[in-house]
VEXDREN-2710 file (C-alpha; in Angstrom, 1 decimal):
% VEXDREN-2710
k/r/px/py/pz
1/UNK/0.0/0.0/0.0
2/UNK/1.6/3.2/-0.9
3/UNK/2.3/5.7/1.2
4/UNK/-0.6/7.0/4.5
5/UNK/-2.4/10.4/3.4
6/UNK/-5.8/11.6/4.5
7/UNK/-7.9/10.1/2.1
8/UNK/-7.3/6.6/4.2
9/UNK/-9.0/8.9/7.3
10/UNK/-11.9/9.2/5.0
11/UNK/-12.0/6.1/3.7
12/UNK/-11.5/4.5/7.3
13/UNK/-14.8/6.5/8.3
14/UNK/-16.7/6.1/5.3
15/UNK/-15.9/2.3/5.2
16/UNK/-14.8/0.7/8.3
17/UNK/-14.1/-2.3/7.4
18/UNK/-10.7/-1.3/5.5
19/UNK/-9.6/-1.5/8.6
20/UNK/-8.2/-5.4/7.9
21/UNK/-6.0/-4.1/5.1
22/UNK/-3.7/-2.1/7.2
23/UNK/-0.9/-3.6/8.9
24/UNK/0.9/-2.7/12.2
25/UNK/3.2/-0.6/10.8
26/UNK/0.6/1.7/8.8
27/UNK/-1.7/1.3/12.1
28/UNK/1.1/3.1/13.6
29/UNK/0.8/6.0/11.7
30/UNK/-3.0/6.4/11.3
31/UNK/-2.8/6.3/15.6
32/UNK/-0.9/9.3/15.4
33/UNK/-2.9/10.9/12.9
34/UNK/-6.5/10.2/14.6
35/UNK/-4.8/11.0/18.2
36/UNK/-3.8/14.6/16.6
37/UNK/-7.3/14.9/14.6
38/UNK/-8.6/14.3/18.1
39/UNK/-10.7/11.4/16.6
40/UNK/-8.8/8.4/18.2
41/UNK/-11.6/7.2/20.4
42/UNK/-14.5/8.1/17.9
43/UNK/-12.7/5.7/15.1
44/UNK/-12.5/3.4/17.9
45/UNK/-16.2/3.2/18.9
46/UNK/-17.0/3.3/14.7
47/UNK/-14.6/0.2/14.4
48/UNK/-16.4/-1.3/17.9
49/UNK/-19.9/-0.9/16.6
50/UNK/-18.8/-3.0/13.3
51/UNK/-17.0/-5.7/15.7
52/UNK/-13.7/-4.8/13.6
53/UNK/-11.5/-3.4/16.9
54/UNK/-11.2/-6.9/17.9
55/UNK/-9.6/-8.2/14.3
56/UNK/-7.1/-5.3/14.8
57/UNK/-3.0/-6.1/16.5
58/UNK/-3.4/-6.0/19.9
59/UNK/-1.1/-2.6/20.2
60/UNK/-3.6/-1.2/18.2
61/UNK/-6.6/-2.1/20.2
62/UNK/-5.0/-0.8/23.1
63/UNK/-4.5/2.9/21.9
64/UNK/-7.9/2.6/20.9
65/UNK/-9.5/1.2/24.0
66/UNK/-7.4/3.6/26.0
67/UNK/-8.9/6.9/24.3
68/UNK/-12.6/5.8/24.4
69/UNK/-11.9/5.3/28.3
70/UNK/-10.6/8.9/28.6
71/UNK/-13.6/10.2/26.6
72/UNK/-16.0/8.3/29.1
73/UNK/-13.9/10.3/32.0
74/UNK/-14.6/13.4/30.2
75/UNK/-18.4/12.6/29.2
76/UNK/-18.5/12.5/33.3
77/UNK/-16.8/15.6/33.9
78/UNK/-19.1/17.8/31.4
79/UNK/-22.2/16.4/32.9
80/UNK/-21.2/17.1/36.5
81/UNK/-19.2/21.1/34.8
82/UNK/-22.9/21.5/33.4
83/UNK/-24.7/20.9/36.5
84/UNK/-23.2/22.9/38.3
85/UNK/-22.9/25.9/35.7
86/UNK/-26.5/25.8/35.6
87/UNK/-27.3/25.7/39.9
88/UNK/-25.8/28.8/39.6
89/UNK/-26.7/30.5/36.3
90/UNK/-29.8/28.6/34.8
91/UNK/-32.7/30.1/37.9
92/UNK/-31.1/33.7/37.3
93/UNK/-30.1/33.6/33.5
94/UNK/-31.7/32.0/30.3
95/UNK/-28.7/30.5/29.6
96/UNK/-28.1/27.7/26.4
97/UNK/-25.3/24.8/26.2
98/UNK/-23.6/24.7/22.8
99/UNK/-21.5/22.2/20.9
100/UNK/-19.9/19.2/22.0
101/UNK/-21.3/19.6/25.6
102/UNK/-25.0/19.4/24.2
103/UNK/-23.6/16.7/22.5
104/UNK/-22.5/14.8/25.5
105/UNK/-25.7/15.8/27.3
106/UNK/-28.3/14.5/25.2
107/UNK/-25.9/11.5/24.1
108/UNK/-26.3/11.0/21.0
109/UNK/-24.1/9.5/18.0
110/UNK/-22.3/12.7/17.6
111/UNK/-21.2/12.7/21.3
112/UNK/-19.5/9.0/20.8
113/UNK/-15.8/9.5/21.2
114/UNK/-16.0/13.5/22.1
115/UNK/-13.2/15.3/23.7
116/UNK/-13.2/18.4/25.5
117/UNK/-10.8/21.3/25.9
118/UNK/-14.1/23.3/27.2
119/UNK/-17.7/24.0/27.9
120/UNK/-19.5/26.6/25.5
121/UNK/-22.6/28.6/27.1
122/UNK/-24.6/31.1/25.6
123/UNK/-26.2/34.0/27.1
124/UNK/-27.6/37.0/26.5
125/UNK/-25.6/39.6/26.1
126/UNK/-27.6/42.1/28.6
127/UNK/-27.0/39.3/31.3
128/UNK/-22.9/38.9/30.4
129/UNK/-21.5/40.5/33.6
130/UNK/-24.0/39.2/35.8
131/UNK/-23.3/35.7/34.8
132/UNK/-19.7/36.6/34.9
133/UNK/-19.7/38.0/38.4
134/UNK/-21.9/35.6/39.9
135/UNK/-19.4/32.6/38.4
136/UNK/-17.0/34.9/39.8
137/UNK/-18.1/34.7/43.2
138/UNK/-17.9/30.3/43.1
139/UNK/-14.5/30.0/42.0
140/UNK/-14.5/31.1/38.3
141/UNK/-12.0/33.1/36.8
142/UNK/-10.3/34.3/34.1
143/UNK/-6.7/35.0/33.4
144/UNK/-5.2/38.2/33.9
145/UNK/-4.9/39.5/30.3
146/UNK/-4.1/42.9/29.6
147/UNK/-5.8/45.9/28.1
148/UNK/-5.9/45.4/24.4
149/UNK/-7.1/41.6/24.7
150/UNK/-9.9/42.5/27.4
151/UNK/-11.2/45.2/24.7
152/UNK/-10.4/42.8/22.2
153/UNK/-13.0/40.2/24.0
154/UNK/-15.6/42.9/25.3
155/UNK/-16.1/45.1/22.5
156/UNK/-15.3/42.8/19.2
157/UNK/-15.9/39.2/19.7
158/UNK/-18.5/37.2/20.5
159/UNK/-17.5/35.7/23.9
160/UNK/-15.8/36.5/27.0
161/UNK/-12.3/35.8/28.1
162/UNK/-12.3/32.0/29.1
163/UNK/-13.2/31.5/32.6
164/UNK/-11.9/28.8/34.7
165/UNK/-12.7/26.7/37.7
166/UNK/-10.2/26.5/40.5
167/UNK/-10.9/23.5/41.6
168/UNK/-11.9/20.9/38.8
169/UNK/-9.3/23.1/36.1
170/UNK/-12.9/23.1/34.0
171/UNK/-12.6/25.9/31.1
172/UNK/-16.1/27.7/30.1
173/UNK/-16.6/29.6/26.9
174/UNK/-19.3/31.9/27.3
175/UNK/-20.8/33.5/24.1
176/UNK/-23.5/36.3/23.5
177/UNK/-23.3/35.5/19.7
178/UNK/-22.2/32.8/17.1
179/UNK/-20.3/35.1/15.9
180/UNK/-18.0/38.6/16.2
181/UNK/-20.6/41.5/16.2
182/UNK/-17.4/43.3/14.4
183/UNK/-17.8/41.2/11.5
184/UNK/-20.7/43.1/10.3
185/UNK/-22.5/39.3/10.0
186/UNK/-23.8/39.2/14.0
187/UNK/-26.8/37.0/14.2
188/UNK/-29.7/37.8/15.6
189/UNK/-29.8/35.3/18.3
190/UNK/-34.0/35.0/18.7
191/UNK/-33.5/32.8/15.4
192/UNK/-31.8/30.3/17.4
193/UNK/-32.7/31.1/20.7
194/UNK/-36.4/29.5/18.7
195/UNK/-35.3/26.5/18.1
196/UNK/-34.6/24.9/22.0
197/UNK/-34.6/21.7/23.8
198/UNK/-34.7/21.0/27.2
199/UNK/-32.7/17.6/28.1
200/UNK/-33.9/15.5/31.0
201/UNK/-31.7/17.2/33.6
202/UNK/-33.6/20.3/32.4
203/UNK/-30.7/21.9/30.9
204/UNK/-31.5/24.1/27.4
205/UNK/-29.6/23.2/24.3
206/UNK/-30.3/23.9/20.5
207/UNK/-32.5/21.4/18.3
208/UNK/-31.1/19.4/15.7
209/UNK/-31.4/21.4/12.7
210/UNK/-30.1/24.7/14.7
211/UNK/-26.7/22.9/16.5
212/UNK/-26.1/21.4/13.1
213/UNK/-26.0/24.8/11.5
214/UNK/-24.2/26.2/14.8
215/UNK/-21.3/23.5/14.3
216/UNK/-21.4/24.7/10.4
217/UNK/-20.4/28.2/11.3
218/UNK/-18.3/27.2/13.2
219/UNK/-16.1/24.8/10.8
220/UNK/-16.5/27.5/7.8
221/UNK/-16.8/31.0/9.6
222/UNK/-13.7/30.4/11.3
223/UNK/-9.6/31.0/11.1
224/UNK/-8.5/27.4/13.2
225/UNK/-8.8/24.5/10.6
226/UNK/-6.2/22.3/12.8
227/UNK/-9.4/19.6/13.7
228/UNK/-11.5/20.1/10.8
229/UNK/-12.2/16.6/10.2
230/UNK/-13.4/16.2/13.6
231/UNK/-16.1/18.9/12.6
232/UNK/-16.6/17.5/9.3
233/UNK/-17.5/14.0/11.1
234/UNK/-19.7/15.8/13.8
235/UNK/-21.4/17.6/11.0
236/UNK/-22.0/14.0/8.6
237/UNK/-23.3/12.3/12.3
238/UNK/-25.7/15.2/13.0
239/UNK/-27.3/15.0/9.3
240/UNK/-27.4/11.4/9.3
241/UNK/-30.2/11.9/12.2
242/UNK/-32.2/14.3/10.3
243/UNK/-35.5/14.1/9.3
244/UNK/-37.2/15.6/6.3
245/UNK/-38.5/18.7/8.1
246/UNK/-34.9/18.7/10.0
247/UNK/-33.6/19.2/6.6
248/UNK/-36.2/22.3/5.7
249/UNK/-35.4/23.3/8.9
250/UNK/-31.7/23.7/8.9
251/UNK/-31.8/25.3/5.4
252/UNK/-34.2/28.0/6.1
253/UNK/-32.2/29.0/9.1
254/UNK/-29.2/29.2/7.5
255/UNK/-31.0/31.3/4.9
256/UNK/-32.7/33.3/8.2
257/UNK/-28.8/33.8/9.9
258/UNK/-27.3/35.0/6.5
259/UNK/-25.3/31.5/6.5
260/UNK/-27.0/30.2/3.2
261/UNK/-23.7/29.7/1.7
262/UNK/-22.2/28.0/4.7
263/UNK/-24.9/25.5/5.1
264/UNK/-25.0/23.9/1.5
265/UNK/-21.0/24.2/1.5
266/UNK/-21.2/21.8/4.6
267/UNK/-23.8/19.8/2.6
268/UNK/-21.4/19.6/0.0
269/UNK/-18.1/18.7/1.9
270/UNK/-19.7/15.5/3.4
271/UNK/-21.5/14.2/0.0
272/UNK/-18.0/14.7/-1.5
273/UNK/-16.3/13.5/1.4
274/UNK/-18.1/11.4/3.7
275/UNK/-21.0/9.9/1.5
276/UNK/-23.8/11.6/3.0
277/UNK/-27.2/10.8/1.9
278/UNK/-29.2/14.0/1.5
279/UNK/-33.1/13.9/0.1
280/UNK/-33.3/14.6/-3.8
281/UNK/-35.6/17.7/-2.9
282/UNK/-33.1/19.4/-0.9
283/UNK/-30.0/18.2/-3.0
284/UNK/-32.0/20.5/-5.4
285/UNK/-32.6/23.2/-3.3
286/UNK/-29.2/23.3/-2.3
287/UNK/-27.5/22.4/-5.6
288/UNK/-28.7/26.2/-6.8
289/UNK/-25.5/27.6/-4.6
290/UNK/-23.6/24.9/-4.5
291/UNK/-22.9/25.5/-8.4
292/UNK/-21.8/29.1/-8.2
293/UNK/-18.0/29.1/-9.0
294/UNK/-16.9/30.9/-6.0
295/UNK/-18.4/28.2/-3.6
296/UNK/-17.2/25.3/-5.3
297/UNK/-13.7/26.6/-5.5
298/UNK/-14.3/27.1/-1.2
299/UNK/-15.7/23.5/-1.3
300/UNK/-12.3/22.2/-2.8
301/UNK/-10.0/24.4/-0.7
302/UNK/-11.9/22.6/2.7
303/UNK/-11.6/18.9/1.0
304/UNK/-7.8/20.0/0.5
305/UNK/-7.4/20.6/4.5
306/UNK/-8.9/18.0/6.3
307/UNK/-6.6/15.8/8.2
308/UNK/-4.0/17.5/6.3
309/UNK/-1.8/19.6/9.1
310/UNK/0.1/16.8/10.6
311/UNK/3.7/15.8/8.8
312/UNK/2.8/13.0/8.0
313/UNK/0.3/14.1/5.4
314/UNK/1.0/17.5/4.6
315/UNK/1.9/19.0/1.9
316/UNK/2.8/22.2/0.0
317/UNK/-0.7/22.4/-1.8
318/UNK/-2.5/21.7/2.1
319/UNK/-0.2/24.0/3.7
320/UNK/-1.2/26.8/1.0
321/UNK/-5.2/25.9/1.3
322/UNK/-4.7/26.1/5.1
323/UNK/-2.9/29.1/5.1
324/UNK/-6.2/31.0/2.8
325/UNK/-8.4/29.4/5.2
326/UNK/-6.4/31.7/8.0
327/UNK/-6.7/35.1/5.9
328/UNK/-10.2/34.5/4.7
329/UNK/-11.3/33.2/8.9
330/UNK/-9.9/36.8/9.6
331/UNK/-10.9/38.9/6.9
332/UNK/-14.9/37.2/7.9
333/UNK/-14.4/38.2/11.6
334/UNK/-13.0/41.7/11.2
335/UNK/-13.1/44.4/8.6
336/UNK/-9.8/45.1/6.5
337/UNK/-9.0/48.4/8.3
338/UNK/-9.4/46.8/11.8
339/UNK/-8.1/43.4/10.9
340/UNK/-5.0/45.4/9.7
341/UNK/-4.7/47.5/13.0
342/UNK/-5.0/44.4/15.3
343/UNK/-2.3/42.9/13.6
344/UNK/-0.3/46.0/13.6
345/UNK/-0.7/46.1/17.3
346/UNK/-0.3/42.3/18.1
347/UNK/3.2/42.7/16.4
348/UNK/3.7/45.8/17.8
349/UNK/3.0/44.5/21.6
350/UNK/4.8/40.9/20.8
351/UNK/8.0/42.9/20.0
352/UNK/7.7/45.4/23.0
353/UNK/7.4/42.2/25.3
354/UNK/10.6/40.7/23.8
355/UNK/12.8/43.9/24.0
356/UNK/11.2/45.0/27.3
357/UNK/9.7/42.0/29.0
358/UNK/6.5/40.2/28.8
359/UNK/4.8/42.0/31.5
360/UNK/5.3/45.3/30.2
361/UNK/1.8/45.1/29.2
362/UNK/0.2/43.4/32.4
363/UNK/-2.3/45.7/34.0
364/UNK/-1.4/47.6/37.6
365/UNK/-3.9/47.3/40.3
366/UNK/-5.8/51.0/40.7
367/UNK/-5.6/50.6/44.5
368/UNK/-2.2/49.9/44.6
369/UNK/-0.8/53.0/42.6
370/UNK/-3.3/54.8/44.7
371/UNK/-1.4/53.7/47.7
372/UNK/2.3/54.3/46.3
373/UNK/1.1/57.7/45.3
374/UNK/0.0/58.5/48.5
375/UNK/3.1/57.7/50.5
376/UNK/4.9/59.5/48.2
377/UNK/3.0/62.5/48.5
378/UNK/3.5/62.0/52.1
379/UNK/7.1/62.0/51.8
END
């Protein structure tokens, strides 16, 4: 077999049980390459479900068996984060649970072999600093970051700083948008904020059609395309589970949200990709953007980068595709005159921190150059 790339992800994925035609040393590398995709354990519960894992080398089996046991771990540890978020916010707050941690609380396929680096909320915007000071006050903070960032946070994106727990290390993403209001292409939220369900432990989370578009913007609205197969896959899993009306619903809320473009794009990438199914009707439907030049250039620039970052599989073409998925991710999220001036002023403040240390920029406490200025006035 010739040499490992990422169309034997795809293929691995899309047809399981190719799984007997590898040998250890090719096992070897796709390990590495699912461990950095961050899709170890889900491969390992897709090869599981088609009683393949136990065919495979034992090595193998135990790299496998060893991620799906940290993801149970994790699937603990968001259930218990989430309880307790919403003891103290969900009474107070309306307050929504977004991507991979609805996943994980209403278990379904998609949440199969999930791992977390944090907890996404959404609230509204109008409620931001009370929810932030009330997490505040039971052991949630936030790094100290200085000036520029906060603003940077607070006045262009779409979430807060990330807060942590002090006591479980637990990392919370809260959002007020899907995303930056400075990208001219805010959302208005009451289209989502529509489309709810309530899991058994009471907790609110988007429906079906509206995560499925949420985890769309997120893969295509976006500068990081380090795990996009991970997305593609939680994409191709939450379509797979969609009804007729699911189908009619996602589309006319991407149309709704502005993301008409993004939605069939994702459409596209896992027909091309992954094999998905999709209903003649709203093949059609879809098929009337997806045939504009522009988007199916996007389209081929996506297939080019997924799974395609790690050395083993990159190449000059990937590293040029991912690089255009960087620009364009910033150029979306800020106009060209303040995408410009951020960078201008990361630079500017990454060199100043060289030459004069990196806490040139850390903020001074008020009350403390209140009290140095007094004693010196008193001398």
């Amino acid at each position: 077999m010739s040499k490992l790339g990422q169309q034997d992800l795809i293929r691995l994925f899309v047809m399981p049980h190719t799984a007997l035609e590898y040998n250890e040393t090719q096992w070897s590398s796709i390990v590495q390459l699912l461990r950095h995709e961050k899709l170890l354990a889900r491969y390992g519960h897709r090869l599981a479900d088609h009683h393949l894992l136990e065919e495979l080398p034992l090595s193998v089996q135990h790299h496998f068996n060893n991620a799906m046991d940290v993801t149970t771990r994790h699937i603990h540890q968001v259930h218990h984060t989430v309880k307790h978020i919403h003891r103290l916010l969900g009474e107070s707050y309306q307050m929504i649970v977004l991507k991979g941690a609805a996943y994980t609380l209403l278990g379904d396929a998609v949440s199969r072999g999930r791992i977390y680096s944090d907890i996404d909320i959404w609230v509204q915007q109008s409620d931001i600093a009370g929810a932030e000071q009330q997490l505040k006050l039971t052991g949630w903070f936030s790094d100290e970051i200085d000036d520029y960032d906060d603003r940077y946070y607070r006045e262009w994106a779409h979430e807060i700083p990330p807060m942590y727990h002090g006591g479980t290390g637990a990392v919370l993403d809260m959002h007020h948008n899907i995303v930056p209001p400075v990208s001219g292409r805010a959302v208005d939220v009451s289209f989502f904020t529509q489309h709810i369900e309530v899991t058994s432990s009471g907790v609110k989370v988007l429906s079906l059609p509206a995560r499925t578009l949420h985890s769309t913007i997120h893969l295509l609205f976006n500068e990081e395309c380090e795990y996009a197969l991970r997305d593609l896959t939680d994409l191709v899993l939450m379509f797979e589970q969609f009804s007729l009306d699911d189908w009619d619903g996602y589309l006319a809320l991407a149309e709704q949200t502005g993301f008409a473009r993004e939605g069939v794009m994702a459409i596209a990438l896992c027909q091309n990709m992954l094999s998905l199914s999709v209903p003649e009707a709203i093949a059609k439907q879809a098929g009337r953007i997806q045939k504009k030049v522009s988007t199916r250039a996007l389209v081929a620039v996506y297939q080019r980068i997924m799974a395609s970052s790690h050395p083993l599989v990159a190449n000059r073409i990937s590293k040029v595709c991912q690089r255009f998925i960087w620009l364009r991710g910033h150029y979306l999220k800020m106009p060209w005159t303040l995408l410009l001036y951020h960078m201008m002023m990361k630079a500017y403040r990454s060199t100043a921190q060289i030459v004069l240390g990196r806490h040139i920029f850390t903020k001074t406490d008020p009350e403390l150059l209140g009290t140095l200025k007094t004693g010196q006035d008193v001398k």
